[in-house]
N, C-alpha and C positions, 0 to 999 in steps of 0.2 A: 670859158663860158660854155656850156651845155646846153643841148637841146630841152624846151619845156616839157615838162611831164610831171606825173603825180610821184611826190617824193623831193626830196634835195634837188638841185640841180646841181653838175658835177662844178666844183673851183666854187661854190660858192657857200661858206660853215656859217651855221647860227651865230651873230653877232653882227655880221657884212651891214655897212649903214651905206646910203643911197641918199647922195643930196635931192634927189627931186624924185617923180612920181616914171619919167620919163626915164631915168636909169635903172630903177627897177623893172619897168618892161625893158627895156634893153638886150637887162642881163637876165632874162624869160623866167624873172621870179613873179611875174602876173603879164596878163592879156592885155591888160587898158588901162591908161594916164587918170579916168576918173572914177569911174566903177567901181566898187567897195568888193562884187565876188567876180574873182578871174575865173574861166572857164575852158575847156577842152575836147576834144572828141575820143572817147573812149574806145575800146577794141571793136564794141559793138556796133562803134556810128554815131552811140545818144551822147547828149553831151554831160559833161560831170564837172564839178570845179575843182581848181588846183590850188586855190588859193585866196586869201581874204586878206582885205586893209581894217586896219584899226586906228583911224585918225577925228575923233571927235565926231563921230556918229550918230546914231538917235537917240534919244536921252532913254530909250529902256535896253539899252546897251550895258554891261558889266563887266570890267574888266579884272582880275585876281591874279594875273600871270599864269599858275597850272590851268586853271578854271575859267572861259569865257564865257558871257552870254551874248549871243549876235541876235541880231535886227536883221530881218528879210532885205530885198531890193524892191523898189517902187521903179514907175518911169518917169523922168522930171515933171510931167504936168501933174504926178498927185502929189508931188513935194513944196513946201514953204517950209521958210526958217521964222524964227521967232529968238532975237538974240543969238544968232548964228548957230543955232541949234535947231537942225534939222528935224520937221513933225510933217503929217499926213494930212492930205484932204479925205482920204477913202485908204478904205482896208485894202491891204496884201490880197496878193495871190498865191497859191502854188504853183499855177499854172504859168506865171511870169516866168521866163526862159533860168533867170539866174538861181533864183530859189528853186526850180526844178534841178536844177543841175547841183545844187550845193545837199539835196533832200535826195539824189541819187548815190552825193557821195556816203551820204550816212548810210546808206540802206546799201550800198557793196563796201563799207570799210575801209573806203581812200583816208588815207590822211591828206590835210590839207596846208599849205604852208602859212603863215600868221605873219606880217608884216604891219609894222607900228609906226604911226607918223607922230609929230611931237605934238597933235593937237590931242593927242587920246588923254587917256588915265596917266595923271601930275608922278603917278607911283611907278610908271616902269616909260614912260615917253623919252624918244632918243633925243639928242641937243638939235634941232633946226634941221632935220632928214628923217630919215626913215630906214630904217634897221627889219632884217631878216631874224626872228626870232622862233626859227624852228617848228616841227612838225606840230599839230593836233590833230585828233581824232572828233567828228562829229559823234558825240554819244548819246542827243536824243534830239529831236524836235516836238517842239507843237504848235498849237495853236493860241495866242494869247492875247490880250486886250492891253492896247499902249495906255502911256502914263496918260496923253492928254487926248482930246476928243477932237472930231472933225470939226471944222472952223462953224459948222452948221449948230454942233454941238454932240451927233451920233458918235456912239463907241466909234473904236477904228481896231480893228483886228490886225495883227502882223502875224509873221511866219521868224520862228524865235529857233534859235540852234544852241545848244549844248556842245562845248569843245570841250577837250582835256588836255592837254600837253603831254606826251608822251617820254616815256622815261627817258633819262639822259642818256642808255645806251642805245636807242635811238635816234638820237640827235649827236650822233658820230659823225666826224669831219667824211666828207664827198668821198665819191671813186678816187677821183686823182689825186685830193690830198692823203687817201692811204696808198695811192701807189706811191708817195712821195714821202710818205711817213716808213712804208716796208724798206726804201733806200737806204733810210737813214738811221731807223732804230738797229743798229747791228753791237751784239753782242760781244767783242771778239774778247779772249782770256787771252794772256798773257801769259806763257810760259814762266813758271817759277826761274829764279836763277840758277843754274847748275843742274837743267836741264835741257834737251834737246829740241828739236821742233817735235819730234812725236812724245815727247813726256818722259820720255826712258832719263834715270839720270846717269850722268857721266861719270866712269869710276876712279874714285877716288885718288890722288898722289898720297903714297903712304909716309913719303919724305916730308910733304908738307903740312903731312896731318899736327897740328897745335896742341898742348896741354887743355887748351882750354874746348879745344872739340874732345878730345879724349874725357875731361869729367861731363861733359856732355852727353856724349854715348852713356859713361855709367849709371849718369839718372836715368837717361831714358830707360837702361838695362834693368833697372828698380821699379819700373811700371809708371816713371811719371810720363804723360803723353804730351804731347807738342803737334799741335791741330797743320795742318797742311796749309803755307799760304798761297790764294792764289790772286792777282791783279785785273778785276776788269774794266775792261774800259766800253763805255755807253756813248751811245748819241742816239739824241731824241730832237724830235719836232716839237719846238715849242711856238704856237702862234701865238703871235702879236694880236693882243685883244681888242678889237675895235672899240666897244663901250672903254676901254681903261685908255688906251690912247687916246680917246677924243674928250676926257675928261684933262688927261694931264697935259694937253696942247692947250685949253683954258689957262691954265696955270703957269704955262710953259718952268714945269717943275720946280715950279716952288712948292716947299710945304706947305698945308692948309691950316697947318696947326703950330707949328714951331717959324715957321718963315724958313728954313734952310733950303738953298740951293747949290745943292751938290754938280761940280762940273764934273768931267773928263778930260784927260788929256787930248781930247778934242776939240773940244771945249763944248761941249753938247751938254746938255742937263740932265741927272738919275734921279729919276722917282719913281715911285711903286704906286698903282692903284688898291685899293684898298675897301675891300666891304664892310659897309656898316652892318648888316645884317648876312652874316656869313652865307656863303654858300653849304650846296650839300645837308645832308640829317647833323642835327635835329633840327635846325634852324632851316634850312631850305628859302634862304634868300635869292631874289634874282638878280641876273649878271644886267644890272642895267644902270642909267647913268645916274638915276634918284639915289643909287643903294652905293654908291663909290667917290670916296674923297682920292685924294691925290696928296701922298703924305711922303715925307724921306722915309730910309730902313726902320729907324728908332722909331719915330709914333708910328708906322704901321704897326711893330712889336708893340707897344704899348697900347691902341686901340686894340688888338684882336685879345691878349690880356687885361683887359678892364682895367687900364692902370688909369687911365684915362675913358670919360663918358663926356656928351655935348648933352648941354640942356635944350630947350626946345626954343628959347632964346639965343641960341648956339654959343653958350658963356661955354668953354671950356672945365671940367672938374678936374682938377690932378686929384686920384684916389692913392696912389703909389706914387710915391717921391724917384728922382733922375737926378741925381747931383750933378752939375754943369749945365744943366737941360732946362729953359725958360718956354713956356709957351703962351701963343695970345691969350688975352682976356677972353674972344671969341674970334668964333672959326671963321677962318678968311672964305666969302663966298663970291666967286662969281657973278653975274646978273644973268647971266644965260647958264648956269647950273643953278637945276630945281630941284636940291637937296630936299628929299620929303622926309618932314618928321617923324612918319610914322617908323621910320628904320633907323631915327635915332631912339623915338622910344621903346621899340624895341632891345635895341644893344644897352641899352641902359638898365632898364627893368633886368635884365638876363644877369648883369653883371652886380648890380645893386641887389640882388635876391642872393648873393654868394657870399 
């Protein structure tokens, strides 16, 4: 765990979920257990924020995953709820200590870190905690008028912020997990056989040279070329994804789709988490728990191939036939996975327009 600051905190990669409000200040990914913008003291003294919660906040609130819209901070006596949704008695300030500090991050360029409790938006909220979802950038503020009016009936002014999500090679794993990844990713080659440790090779026994190295030489002697092999061997850091693990702990690895559950000689369960809505161009889905089933090898291959689509009834489609392969009628869900449509109809529409 690392000291707070503007930016990642070190051990701690986009995805990290946090059962309560209290582990995440903890581990100094915000200031305060209830507070929506965590705050800091900057080089200069003044204060600036490090950070925002997105847990079912004021209804002129917008969540899109790249794209946020935020809601100022009030002080509790101008707050009432209505259906647990928080509204105003009186306008925002900028002069409130937390919007001054979130209105100085825009204006020096901080990015701020974005943390999601599962009362936010149904499309990207983590299962019953709260998940670190990486840097954004404040890209504009103003001045704007909320959806509903003061209890008297007068407009009510807020102080509104533009976020952007900052590209994915921003949202590269911490210091320590790249000191931990430079350990690990090593390159080494392999010496070819009938070679040495410096590459020289070793010359040849003319005694044992074969008939069949002999017409060997003579092709090559004819201009045919035989490319050089060489063996490497890799090791990589591959982290264990939080959203995909706390989806297939739901399941405890069952398929979502076929019912298969694969042991190990351990007797431990394999399954793959799996995006409805791929990640990366051109789709640019998010790593989140609405966008991930929990499927064996086979229908992961077949959902990211359209062999298979869910309808919004979650009937299953076989579009490509699996000889020996049965799957449910519809997709086995959860009560505490909030599978959102919109990432089945997406993959469907992509794959149904092919």
């Amino acid at each position: 765990m690392g000291e707070r600051k503007i930016g990642h905190i070190d051990g701690i990669a986009p995805g990290a979920e946090f059962h309560r409000r209290m582990q995440v200040k903890r581990n100094n990914l915000h200031s305060d257990t209830v507070r929506g913008i965590s705050t800091l003291v900057d080089e200069d003294g003044s204060h600036i924020a490090d950070a925002i919660v997105l847990h079912g906040g004021y209804e002129d609130d917008h969540d899109d995953w790249d794209s946020i819209r935020y809601t100022g901070a009030s002080p509790d006596v101008d707050k009432y709820k209505v259906k647990g949704v928080p509204r105003l008695r009186r306008s925002q300030s900028w002069d409130y200590a937390d919007n001054a500090a979130l209105k100085r991050s825009y204006e020096r360029g901080h990015p701020v870190r974005v943390i999601r409790g599962w009362k936010g938006d149904k499309r990207y909220s983590p299962i019953d905690c709260y998940r670190y979802d990486g840097l954004y950038l404040v890209t504009d503020i103003r001045t704007a008028v909320a959806q509903s009016p003061a209890p008297d009936g007068t407009p009510v002014d807020i102080c509104q912020f533009d976020l952007k999500r900052l590209p994915e090679d921003r949202q590269d794993p911490t210091s320590l997990e790249h000191q931990i990844a430079d350990l690990l990713e090593r390159r080494d080659e392999v010496p070819a056989e009938g070679t040495d440790d410096e590459g020289t090779t070793d010359e040849p026994d003319e005694e044992a040279e074969t008939e069949e190295e002999a017409e060997t030489e003579e092709e090559a002697a004819q201009g045919e070329k035989f490319p050089e092999t060489r063996t490497a061997r890799v090791q990589r850091l591959v982290r264990d994804d939080a959203v995909i693990r706390n989806v297939k702990r739901l399941y405890a690895g069952e398929c979502q789709v076929c019912g298969l559950r694969l042991l190990g000689p351990d007797g431990k369960p394999y399954s793959e988490g799996a995006h409805i809505r791929p990640l990366g161009k051109p789709h640019r889905g998010p790593d989140v728990e609405p966008n991930v089933l929990c499927l064996c090898p086979n229908c992961h291959v077949r959902l990211d191939i359209g062999a298979i689509v869910i309808e919004d009834d979650w009937s299953i489609v076989v579009r490509a036939g699996a000889f020996g392969m049965d799957v449910r009628p519809k997709l086995k869900r959860h009560r505490r996975h909030k599978i959102h449509p919109e990432y089945l109809r997406y993959h469907r529409e992509w794959w149904l327009g092919r």
